[in-house]
N, C-alpha and C positions, 0 to 999 in steps of 0.2 A: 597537536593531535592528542598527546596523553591529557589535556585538558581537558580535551570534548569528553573522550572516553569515561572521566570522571565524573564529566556533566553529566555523559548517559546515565552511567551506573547510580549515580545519586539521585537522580530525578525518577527510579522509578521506582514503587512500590516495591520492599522488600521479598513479598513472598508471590509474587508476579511477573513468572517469565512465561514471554510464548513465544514460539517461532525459531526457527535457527537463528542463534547468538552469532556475536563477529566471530570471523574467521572462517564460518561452517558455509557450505557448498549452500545454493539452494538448488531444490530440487522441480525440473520440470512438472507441468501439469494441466491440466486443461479446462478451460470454464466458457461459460455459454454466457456467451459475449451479448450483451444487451444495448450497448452503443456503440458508434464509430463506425468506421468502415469494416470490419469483422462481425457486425453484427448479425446476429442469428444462425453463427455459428460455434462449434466449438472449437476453442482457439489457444496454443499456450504463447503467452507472452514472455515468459522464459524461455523458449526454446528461439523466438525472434530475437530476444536482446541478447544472449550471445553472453561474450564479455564486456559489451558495455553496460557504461552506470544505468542504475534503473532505482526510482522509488515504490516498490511495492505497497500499497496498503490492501490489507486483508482486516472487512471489517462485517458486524453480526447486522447493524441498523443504519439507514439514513438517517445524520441527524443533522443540526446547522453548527457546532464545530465542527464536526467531518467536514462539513461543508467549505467552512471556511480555509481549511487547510487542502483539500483538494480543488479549490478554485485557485492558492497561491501555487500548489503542485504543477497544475494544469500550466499555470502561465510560466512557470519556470522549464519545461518540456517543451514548450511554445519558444523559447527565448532562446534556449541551448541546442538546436534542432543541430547544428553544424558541430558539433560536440559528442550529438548520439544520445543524448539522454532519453532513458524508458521512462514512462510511468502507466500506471494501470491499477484503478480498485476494482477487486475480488470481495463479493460480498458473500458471506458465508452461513449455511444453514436457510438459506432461502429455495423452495420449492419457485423453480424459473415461471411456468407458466402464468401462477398466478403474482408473482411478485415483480415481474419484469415490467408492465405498465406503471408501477409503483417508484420504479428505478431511472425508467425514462424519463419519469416526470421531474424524478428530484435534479436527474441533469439535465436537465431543460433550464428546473430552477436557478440551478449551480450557473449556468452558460458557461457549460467546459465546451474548451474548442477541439481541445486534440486528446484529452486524457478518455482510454474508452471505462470501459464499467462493465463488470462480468457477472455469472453469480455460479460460485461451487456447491452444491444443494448439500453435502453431509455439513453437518454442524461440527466435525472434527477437524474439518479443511484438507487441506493435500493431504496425502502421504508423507510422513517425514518432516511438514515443518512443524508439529506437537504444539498446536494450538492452545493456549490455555482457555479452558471455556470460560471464565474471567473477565478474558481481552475481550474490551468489546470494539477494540480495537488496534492492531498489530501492523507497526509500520517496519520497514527494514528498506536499508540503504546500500546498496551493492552496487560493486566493483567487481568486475574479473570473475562475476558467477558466483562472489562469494560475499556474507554480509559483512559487511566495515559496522556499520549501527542497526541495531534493534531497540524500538521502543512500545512498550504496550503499557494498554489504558485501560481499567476498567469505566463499567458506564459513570458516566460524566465525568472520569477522569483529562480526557482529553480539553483542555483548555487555550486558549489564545496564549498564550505563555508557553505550552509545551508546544503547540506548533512553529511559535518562533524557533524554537533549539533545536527541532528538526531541521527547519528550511536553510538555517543556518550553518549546516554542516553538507547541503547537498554540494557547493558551490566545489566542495574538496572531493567530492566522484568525478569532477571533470578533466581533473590533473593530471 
């Protein structure tokens, strides 16, 4: 475990944090659910997963890494159902109305089965997790309401490589 933790901490841009770091609560909140069975409502996914494990990602754009890391997300949520594992992306800084057929389409493209997709319109994101306007994208890894991993990206930072060392730490929320 102190390995990963160093994985984290080395893998990310020095002057690049967002989001509540390990150990910190995360904070309820609400977003306007644009797939899954909650759609087109507003809906918190923190307040459903409770203390179980949940992959949050909070991200500013659609793009095909997201992509690709949220269609392995998806299937890992798909895989662990009996486990309890969340996940859920929050897209942030998006005005819903006009950005939501834009959103459906990309999970169309994605073909997530279970993972839904939201969007928080201020560009600051919740309350409380201090988003860096930076991250263009902010993933966090929790247990018991509180985060074990936090990793953020600026644009094009996120790579097939950084999403391995993600996915590869979810397996340990399950224990």
């Amino acid at each position: 475990m102190y390995a990963a933790l160093l994985l984290t901490l080395f893998s990310l841009p020095a002057d690049l944090i967002s989001g509540p770091q390990p150990g910190k609560r995360i904070y309820p909140y609400t977003a306007l659910i644009a797939t899954g069975p909650n759609r087109g409502t507003s809906h918190c996914y923190v307040c459903e997963t409770g203390d179980e494990p949940a992959v949050i990602i909070l991200a500013r754009t659609p793009s095909e890494p997201l992509g690709q890391l949220v269609k392995q997300v998806d299937q890992l949520v798909t895989k662990n159902q009996q486990q309890h594992l969340h996940g859920w992306v929050t897209f942030i800084g998006m005005k819903q109305p006009e950005k939501e057929p834009e959103i459906v389409s990309w999970n169309r493209k994605q073909g997530l089965k279970t993972l839904p997709l939201g969007i928080y319109e201020s560009a600051d994101g919740p309350p409380g997790y201090k988003l860096n306007a930076d991250a263009e994208v902010t993933v966090l890894l929790v247990k018991q309401s509180k985060v074990v991993h936090n990793f953020a990206f600026p644009a094009k930072g996120l790579t097939p490589a950084e999403s391995k060392k993600i996915l590869e730490l979810v397996p340990a929320l399950l224990k």
